[in-house]
C-alpha positions in Angstrom: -8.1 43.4 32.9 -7.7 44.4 29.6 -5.6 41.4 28.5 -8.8 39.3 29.6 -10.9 42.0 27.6 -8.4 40.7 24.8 -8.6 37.7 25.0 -12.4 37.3 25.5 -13.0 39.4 22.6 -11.0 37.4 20.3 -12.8 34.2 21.4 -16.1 35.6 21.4 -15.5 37.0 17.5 -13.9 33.1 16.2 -16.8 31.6 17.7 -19.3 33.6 17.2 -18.4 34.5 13.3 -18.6 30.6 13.0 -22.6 30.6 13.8 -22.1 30.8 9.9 -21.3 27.1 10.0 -25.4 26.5 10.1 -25.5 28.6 6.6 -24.7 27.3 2.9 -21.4 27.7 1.5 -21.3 31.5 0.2 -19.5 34.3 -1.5 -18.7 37.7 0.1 -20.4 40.7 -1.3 -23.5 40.8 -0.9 -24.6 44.5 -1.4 -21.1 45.2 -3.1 -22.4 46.4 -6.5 -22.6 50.3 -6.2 -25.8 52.4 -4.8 -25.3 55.5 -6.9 -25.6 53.4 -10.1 -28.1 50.5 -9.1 -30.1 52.7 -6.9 -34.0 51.7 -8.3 -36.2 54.2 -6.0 -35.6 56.8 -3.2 -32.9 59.0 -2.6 -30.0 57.3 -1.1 -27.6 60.2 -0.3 -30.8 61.8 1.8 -30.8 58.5 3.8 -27.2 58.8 4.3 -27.5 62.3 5.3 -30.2 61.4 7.6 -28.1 58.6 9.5 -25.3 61.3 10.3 -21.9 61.9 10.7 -21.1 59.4 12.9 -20.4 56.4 10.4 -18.2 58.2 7.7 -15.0 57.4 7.7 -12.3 59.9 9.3 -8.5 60.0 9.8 -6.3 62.0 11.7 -4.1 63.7 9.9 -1.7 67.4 8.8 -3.0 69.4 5.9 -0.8 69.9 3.1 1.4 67.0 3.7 3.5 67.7 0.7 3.8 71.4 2.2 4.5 70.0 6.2 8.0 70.7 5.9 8.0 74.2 5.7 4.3 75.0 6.8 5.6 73.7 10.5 7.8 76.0 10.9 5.7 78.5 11.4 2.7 77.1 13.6 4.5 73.9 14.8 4.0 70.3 14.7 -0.3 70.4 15.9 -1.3 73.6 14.2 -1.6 71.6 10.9 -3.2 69.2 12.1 -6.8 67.9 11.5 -9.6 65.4 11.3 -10.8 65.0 8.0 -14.0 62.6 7.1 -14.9 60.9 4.1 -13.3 60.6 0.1 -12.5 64.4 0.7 -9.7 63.5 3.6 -6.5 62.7 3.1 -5.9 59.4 2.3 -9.1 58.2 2.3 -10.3 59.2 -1.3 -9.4 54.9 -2.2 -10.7 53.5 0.9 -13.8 55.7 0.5 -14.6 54.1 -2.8 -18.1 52.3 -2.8 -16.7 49.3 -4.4 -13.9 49.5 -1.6 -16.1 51.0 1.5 -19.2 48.6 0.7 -19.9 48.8 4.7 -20.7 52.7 3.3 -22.2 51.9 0.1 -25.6 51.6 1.1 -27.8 53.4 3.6 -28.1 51.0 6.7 -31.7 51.5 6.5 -31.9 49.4 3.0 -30.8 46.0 4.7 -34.1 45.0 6.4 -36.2 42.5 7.0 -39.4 42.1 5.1 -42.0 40.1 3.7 -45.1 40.4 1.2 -48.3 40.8 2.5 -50.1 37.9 4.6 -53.2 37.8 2.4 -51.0 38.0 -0.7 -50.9 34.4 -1.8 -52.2 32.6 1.8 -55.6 33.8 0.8 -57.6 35.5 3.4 -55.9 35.7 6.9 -56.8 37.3 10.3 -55.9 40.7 10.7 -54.1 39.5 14.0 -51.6 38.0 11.4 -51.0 41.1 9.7 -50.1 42.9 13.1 -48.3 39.9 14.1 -45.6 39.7 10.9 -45.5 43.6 11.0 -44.3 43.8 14.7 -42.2 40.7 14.1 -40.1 42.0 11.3 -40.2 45.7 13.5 -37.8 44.1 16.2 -35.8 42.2 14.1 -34.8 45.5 12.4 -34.9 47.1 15.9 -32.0 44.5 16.8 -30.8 44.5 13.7 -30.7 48.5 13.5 -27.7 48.0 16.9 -26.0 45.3 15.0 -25.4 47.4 12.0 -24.6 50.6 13.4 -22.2 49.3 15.9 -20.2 47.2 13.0 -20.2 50.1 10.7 -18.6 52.4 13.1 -16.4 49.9 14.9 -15.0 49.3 11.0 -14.2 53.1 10.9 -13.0 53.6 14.2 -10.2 50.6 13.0 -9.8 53.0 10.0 -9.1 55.9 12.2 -6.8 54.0 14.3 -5.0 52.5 11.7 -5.3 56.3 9.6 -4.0 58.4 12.3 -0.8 59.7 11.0 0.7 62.3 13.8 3.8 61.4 13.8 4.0 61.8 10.0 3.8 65.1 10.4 5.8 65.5 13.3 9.3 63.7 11.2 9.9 67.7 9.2 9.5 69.8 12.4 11.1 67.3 14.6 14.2 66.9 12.1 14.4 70.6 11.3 14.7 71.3 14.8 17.5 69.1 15.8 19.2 70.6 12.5 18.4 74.1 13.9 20.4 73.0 17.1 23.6 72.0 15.5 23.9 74.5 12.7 21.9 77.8 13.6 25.1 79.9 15.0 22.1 81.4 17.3 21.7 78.5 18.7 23.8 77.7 22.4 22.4 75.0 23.6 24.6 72.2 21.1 28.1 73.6 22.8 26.4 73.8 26.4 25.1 70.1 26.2 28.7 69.6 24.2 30.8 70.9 26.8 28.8 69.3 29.6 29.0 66.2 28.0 32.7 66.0 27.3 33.1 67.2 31.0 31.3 64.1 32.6 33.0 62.0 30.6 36.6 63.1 31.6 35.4 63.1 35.0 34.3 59.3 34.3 37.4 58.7 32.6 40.0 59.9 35.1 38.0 58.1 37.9 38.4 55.1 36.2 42.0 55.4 35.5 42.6 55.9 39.0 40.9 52.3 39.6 43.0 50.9 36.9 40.1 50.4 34.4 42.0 51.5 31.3 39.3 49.5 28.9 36.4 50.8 30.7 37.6 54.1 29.6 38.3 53.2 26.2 34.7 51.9 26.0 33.2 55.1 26.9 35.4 56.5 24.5 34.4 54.7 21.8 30.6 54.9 22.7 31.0 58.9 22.9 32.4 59.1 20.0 30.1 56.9 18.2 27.3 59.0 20.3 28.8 62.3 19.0 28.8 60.6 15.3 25.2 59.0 15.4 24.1 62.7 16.9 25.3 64.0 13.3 24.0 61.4 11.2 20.8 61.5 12.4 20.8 65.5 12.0 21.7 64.8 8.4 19.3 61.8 7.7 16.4 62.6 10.4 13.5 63.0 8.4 14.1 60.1 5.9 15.5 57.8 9.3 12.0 58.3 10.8 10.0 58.4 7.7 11.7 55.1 6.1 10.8 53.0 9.9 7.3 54.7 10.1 6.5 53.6 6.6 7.9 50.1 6.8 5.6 49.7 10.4 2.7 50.7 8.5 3.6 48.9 5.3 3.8 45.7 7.0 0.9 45.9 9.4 -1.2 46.8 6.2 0.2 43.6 4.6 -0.5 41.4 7.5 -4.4 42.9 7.1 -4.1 42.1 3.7 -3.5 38.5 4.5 -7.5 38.5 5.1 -8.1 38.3 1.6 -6.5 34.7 1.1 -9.3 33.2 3.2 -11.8 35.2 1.7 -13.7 34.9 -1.6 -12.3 35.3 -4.8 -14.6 37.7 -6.1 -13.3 40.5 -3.3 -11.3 42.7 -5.7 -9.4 45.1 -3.8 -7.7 48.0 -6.1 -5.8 49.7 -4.1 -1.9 49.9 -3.9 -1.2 51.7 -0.8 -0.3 48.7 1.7 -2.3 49.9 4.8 -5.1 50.8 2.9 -5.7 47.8 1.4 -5.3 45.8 4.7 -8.2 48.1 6.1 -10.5 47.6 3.1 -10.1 43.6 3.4 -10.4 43.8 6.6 -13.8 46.0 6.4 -15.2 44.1 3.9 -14.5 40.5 5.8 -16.2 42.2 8.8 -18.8 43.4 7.5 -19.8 40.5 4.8 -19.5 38.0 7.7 -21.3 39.9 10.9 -23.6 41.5 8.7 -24.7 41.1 4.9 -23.6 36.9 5.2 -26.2 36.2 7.9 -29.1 38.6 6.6 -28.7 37.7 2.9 -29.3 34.0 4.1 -32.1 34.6 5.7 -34.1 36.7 3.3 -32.5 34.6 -0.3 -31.7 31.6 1.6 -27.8 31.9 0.5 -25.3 34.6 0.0 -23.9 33.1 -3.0 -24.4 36.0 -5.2 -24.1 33.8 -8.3 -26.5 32.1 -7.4 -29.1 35.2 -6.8 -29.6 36.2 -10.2 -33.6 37.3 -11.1 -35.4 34.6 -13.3 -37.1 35.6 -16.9 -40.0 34.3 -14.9 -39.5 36.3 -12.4 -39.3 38.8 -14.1 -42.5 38.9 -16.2 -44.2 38.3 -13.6 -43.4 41.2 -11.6 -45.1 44.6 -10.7 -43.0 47.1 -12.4 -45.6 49.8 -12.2 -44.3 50.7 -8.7 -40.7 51.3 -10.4 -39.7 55.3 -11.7 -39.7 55.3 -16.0 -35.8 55.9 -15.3 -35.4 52.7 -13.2 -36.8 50.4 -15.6 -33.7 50.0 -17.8 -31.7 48.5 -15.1 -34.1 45.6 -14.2 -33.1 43.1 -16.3 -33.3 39.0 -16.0 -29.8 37.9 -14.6 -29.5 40.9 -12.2 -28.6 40.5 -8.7 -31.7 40.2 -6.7 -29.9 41.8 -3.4 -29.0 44.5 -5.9 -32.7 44.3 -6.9 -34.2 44.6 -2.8 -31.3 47.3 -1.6 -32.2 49.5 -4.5 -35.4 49.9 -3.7 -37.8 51.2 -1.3 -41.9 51.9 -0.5 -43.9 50.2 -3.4 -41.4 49.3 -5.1 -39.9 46.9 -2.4 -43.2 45.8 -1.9 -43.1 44.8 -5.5 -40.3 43.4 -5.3 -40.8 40.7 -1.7 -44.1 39.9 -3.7 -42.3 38.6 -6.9 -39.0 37.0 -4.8 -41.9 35.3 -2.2 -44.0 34.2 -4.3 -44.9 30.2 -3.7 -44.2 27.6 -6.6 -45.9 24.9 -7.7 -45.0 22.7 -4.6 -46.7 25.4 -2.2 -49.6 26.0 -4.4 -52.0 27.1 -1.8 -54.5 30.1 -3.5 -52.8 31.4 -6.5 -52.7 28.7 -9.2 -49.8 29.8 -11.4 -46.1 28.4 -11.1 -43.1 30.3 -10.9 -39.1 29.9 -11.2 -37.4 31.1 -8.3 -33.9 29.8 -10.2 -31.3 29.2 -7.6 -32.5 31.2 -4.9 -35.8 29.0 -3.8 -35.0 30.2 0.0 -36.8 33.7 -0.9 -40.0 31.6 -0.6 -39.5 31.6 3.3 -37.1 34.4 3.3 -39.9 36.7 2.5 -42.9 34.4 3.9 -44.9 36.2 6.8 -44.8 33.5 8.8 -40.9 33.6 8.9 -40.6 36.3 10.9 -39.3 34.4 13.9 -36.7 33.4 11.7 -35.7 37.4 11.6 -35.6 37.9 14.7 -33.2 35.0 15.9 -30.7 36.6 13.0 -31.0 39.5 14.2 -30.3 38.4 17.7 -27.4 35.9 16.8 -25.4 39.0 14.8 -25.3 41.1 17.8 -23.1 38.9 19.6 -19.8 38.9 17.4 -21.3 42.7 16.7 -20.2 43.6 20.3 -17.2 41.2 20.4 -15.8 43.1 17.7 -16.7 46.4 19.2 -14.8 46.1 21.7 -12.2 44.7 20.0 -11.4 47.0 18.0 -12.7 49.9 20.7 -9.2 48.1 22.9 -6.8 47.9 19.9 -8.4 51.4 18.2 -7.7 53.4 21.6 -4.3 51.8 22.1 -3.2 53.1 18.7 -4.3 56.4 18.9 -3.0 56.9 22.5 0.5 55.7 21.7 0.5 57.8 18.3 0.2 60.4 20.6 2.7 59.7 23.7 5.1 58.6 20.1 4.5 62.6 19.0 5.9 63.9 22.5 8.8 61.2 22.7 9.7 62.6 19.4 10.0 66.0 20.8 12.6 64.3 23.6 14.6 63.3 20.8 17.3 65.6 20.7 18.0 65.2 24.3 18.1 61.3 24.0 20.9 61.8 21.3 23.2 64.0 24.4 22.5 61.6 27.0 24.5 58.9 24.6 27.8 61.4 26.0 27.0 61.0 29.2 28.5 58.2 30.7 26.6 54.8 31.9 23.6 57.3 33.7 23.2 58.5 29.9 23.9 55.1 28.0 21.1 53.3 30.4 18.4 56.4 29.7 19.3 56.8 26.1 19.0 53.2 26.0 15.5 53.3 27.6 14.6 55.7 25.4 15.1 54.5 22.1 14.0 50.7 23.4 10.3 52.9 24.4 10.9 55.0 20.7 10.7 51.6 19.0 8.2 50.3 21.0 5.2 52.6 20.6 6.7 52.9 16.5 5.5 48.6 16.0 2.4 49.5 18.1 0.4 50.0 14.5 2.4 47.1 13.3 1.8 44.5 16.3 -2.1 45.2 16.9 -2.3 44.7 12.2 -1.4 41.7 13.1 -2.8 41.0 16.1 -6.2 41.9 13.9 -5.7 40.2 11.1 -4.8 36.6 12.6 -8.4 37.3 15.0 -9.9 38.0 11.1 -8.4 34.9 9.4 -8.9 32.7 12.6 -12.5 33.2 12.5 -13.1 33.4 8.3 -10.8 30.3 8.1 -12.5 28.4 10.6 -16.1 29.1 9.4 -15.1 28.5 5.7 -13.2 25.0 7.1 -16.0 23.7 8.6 -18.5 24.4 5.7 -16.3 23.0 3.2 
């Protein structure tokens, strides 16, 4: 079933992130410039406060990492460890980054649909059209309220997934205690397992003299020893063994993510170095530009081609800045981003602002008699028209489909990477056990062999679903960007 679950989701996201097909050619990041320095009106962090817990981002990780080694040893491999959320946890202080994060940037409640007032420049309407834009635009955002919240915490729970870092902080305790076993003289259980595995294998040995098989016993021989020898390496090298193949899993999954960015736009500038970390923010940002900010910046600009939404000198004289605080005024300038402009604001101020942007030219003169340049971005004139609401709601409607099929994409692939971090934290703790049963003749080989074929397994589990991701990611972005052209 969940193969199918798989399989469907990964369909359901190509096609459905290829509705953008019907839209203009357009650049990622929309809503990208940061909210703490191009916020115009309102308080964003209250609005962020207000929308909860539930969309920061979080890892799972061990406190003190530099300090595990020895910290472990005193309240073992899970007493250090901890779910830390936002810039504050480990790790995520890059990823966090508003210029990084710009799913966070923003409060989800400054990406709405809106227009200017019907009787603004349609002269005198029915009041029937005022109630009819207002509850047209209320369940678009309604709908569009779901599609937002689900992709911004899908795009976190893949950061958790991806974050989790048990096993990290299992590699000290786990290598300290298998040193403990060979080199503590308190310690009994190394000549026990020693003694009990030399004993089976001269039992093996003699049994197979007696049937003649003289290089069957010098093959068990060999494989003991070499048992016996790999036991003491890996004492000796345990923690930089299993730290080395953890980071190379992790490494390479997080350059597979990365991948994202070649089908992408050019202007997505991702500074971060740490491999995994950059492979989530690319593939965050493709997410959410494409389900999200893509679709609702064409329909309220008519394109997301940000250099193309730049605010006109005319557009700006002519606009209502009384609305604006004396300490906002600065930033409005002519050649500013208008999304910039419309997420920065709120109250009056936006309502300043869908006047200016909706405002009808000369070719849809109808009551005011004064012309206006609109620049590049002539779609605001029925992006923020009241009689476009329609056009809101079917947005709103068509991003809730690849919304859910990535949901539950990366609910599959997020659930299978924390569950086999886990199950990988207790095979660990077998380890030492796996390393005796190489002794142990044939019986021992087949379950040591077992073992470390599992070991490796759940290890590539980060590494095979970052790739599994990242080639749903680039099928869909490369597909929508090869049919537009």
């Amino acid at each position: 079933m969940a193969k199918h679950l798989e399989k469907l989701c990964m369909v359901l996201l190509t096609l459905l992130l290829a509705f953008n097909v019907l839209m203009p050619a357009a650049l990622a990041g929309i809503g990208d410039q940061p909210a703490k320095d191009w916020n115009l009106q309102g308080d964003i962090e209250a609005e962020k406060a207000i929308e909860g817990q539930m969309f920061n981002i979080a890892s799972i990780t061990f406190l003190n990492p530099a300090t595990t080694a020895t910290a472990v040893t005193a309240v073992g491999p899970f007493g250090l460890l901890t779910v830390g959320a936002g810039a504050a946890a480990a790790g995520l202080a890059e990823i966090a980054r508003p210029e990084n994060a710009i799913w966070e940037n923003w409060p989800l409640g400054r990406y709405v649909f809106y227009h200017y007032a019907p009787d603004k420049y349609l002269g005198m309407v029915p009041t029937a059209q005022y109630a009819t834009s207002a509850i047209g635009d209320m369940i678009a955002n309604l709908i569009f309220s779901l599609s937002k919240s689900i992709t911004r915490t899908s795009i976190n729970v893949m950061v958790l997934a991806f974050h989790t870092d048990i096993v990290s902080g299992m590699i000290p305790w786990v290598s300290r205690g298998v040193a403990d076993i060979f080199t503590n003289p308190q310690n009994q259980l190394a000549p026990v397992l020693l003694i009990l595995g030399m004993s089976l294998l001269l039992i093996y040995s003699v049994f197979k003299l007696l049937r003649g098989q003289a290089v069957s016993v010098l093959g068990a021989l060999l494989i003991a020893l070499l048992g016996v020898g790999g036991v003491f390496f890996f004492t000796a090298n345990a923690e930089k063994l299993i730290g080395d193949f953890t980071r190379f899993t992790d490494s390479t999954a997080g350059l597979f993510l990365g991948t994202i960015s070649s089908y992408t736009v050019k202007g997505q500038n991702v500074n971060i170095s740490n491999p995994i970390d950059r492979g989530l923010v690319v593939a965050g940002q493709t997410a959410w530009n494409t389900i999200i900010t893509r679709p609702w910046a064409v329909t309220m600009f008519g394109t997301a081609d940000e250099s193309k939404l730049k605010l006109t000198q005319d557009e700006y004289d002519k606009m209502d800045k009384s609305s604006f605080p004396a300490e906002s005024l600065a930033k409005i300038q002519p050649g500013m981003r208008i999304d910039t402009l419309f997420l920065g604001c709120g109250g009056d101020a936006r309502d300043a602002v869908a006047d200016i942007l909706g405002r009808p030219n000369k070719r849809y003169l109808l009551v005011v008699r004064e012309d206006i340049d609109h620049g590049l971005h002539p779609g605001t004139m029925i992006g923020f028209n009241p009689a476009n609401t329609q056009n809101h709601i079917e947005t709103a409607l068509l991003t809730l489909l690849p919304t859910i099929g990535f949901a539950i994409l990366i609910g599959l692939v997020g659930l299978s990477i924390i569950v086999c971090q886990a199950v990988l934290a207790a095979l660990l703790l077998m380890l030492p056990l796996a390393l005796f049963a190489l002794m142990i003749p044939e019986t021992g080989w087949t379950l040591a062999g077992r073992y470390f074929r599992t070991l490796i397994g759940f290890f590539s589990v980060k590494l095979i679903y970052g790739v599994y991701l990242s080639l749903v990611l680039v099928v869909a972005t490369s597909f929508t960007k090869a049919v537009i052209g």
